[in-house]
C-alpha positions as a Markdown table, in Angstrom:
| # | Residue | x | y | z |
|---|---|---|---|---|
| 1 | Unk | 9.0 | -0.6 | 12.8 |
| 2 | Unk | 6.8 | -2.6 | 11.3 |
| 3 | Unk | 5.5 | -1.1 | 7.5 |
| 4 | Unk | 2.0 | -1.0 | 8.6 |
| 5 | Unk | 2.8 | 1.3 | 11.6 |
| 6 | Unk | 4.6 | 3.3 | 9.3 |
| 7 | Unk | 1.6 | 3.5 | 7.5 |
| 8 | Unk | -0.7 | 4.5 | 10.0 |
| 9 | Unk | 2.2 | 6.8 | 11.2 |
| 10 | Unk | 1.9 | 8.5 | 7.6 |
| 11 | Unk | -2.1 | 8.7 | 7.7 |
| 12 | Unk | -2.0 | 10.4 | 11.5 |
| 13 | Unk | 0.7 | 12.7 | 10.1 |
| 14 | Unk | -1.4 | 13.5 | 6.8 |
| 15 | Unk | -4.3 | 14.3 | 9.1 |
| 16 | Unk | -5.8 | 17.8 | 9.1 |
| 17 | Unk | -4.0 | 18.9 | 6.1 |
| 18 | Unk | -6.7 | 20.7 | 4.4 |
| 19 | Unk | -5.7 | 23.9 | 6.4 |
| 20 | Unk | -2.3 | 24.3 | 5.5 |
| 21 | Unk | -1.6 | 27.4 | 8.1 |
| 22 | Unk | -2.9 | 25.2 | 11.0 |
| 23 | Unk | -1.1 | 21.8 | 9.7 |
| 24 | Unk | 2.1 | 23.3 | 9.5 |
| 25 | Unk | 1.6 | 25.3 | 12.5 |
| 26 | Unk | 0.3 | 22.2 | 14.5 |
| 27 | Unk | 3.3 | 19.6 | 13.2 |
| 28 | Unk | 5.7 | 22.2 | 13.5 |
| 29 | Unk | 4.6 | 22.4 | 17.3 |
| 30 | Unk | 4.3 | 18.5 | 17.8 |
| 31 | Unk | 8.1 | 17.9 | 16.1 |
| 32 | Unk | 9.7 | 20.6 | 17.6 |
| 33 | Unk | 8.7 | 19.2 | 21.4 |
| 34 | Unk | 9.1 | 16.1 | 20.6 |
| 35 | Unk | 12.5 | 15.6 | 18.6 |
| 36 | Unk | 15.8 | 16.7 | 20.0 |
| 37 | Unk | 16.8 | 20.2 | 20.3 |
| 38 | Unk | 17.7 | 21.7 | 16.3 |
| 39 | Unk | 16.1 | 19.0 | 14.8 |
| 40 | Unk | 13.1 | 21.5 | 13.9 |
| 41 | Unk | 13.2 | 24.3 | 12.4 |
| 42 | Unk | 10.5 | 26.8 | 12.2 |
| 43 | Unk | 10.5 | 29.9 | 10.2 |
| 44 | Unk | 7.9 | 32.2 | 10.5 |
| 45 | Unk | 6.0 | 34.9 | 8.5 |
| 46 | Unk | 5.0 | 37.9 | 10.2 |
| 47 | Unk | 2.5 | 40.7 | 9.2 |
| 48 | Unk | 2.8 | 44.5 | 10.5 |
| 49 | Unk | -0.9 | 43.6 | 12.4 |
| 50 | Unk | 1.0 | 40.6 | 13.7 |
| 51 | Unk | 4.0 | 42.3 | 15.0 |
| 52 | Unk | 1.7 | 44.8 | 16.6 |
| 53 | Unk | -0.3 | 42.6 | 18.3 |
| 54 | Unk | 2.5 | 40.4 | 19.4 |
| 55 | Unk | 1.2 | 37.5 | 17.3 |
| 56 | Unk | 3.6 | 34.8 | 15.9 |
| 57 | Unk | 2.7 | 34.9 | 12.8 |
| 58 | Unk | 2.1 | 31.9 | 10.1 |
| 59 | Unk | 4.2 | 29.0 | 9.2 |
| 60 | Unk | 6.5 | 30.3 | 6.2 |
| 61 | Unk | 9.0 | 26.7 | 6.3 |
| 62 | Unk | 9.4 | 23.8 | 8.3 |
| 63 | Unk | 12.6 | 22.2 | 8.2 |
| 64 | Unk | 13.2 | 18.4 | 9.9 |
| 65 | Unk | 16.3 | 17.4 | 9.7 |
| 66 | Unk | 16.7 | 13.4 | 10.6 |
| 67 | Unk | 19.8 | 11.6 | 10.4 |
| 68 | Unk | 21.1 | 12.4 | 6.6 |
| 69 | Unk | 17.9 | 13.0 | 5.7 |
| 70 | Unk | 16.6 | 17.2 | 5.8 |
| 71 | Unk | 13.3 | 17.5 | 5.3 |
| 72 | Unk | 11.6 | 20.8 | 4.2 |
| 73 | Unk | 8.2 | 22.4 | 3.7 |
| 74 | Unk | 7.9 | 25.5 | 2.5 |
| 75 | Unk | 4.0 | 27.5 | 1.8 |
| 76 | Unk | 5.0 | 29.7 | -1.1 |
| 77 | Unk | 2.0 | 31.6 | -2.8 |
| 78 | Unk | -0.8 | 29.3 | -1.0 |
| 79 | Unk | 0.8 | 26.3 | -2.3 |
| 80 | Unk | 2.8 | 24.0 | -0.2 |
| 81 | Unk | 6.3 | 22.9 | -1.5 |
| 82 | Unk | 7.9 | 19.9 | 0.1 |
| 83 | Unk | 11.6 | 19.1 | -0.7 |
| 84 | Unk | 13.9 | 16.2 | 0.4 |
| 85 | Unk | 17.9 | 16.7 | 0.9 |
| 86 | Unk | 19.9 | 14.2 | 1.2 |
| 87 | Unk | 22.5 | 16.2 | 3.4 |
| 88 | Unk | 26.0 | 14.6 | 4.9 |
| 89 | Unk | 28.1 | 17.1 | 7.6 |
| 90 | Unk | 25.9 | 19.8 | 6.6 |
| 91 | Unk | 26.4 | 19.6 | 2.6 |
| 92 | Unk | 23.4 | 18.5 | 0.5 |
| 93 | Unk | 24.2 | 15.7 | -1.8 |
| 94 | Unk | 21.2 | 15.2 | -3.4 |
| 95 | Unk | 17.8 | 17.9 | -3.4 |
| 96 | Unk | 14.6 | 17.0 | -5.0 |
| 97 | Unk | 10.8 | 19.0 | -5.0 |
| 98 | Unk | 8.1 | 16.4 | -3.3 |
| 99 | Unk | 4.5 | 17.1 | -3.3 |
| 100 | Unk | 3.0 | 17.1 | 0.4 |
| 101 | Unk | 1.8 | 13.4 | 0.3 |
| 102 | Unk | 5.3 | 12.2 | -0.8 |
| 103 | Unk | 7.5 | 14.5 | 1.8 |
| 104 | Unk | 4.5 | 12.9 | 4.5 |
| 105 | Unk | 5.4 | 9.6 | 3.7 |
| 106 | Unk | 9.2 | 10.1 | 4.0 |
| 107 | Unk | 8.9 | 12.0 | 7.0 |
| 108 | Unk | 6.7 | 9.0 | 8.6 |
| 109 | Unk | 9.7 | 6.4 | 7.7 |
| 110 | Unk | 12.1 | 9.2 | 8.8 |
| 111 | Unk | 10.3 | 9.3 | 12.3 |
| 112 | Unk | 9.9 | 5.6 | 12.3 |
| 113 | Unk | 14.1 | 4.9 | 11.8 |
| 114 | Unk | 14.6 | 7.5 | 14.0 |
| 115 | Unk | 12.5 | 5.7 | 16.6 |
| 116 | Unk | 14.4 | 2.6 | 16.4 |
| 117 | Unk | 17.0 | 4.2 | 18.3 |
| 118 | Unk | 15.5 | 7.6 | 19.9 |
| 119 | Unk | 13.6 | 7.9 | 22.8 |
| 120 | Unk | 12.8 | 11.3 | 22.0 |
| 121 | Unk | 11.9 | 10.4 | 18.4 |
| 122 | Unk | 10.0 | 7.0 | 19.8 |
| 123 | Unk | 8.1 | 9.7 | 21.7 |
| 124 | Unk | 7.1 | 11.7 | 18.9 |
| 125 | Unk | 5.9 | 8.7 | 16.7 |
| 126 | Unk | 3.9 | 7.4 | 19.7 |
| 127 | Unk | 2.4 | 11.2 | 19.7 |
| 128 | Unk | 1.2 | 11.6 | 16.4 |
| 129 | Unk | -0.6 | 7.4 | 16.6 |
| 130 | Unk | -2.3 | 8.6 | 19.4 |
């Protein structure tokens, strides 16, 4: 993929991300239907209220995981956390803290490798341009 499709891959991505809650709830929804099965991870926060009204509660982590490439955002104390593994048979070589711009841009040329050879990722990508 081209780097200026993976550029406007990582602007479609990084749009609506004022609202955290309803970013990470939206592109948690978008991967998770569009990526294979346990490629997406979603862990969620639940409030008593929430549990009693049978809500789902907010966001709490997003975890992508793309070839050797594992790709987590986390909302601790209103702030978003990003974080980038490099991870081989399930043991993480390499860990480092990303602010949300950064983890968006790896996760756009993520998505975009991934493409190259996924239909279901190809899907995804052609998702989020449209």
């Amino acid at each position: 993929m081209p780097d200026f499709e993976v550029e406007l891959l990582a602007a479609a991505l990084r749009r609506d991300s004022a609202d955290l809650n309803l970013y990470a709830t939206v592109l948690s929804a978008n991967l998770a239907d569009s990526l294979p099965p346990g490629a997406v991870t979603v862990t969620r926060r639940r409030s008593l209220a929430e549990r009693l009204a049978g809500r789902e509660g907010s966001v709490a982590e997003l975890d992508v995981a793309l070839g050797e490439q594992r790709l987590a955002l986390r909302v601790e104390h209103g702030r978003v956390v990003g974080e980038v593994c490099h991870e081989v048979r399930g043991v993480v070589l390499s860990r480092r803290q990303v602010g949300l711009d950064e983890w968006i841009d790896v996760l756009a040329r993520a998505l975009a490798a991934a493409a190259a050879s996924n239909a279901r990722a190809r899907e995804a990508v052609e998702r989020f341009l449209n």
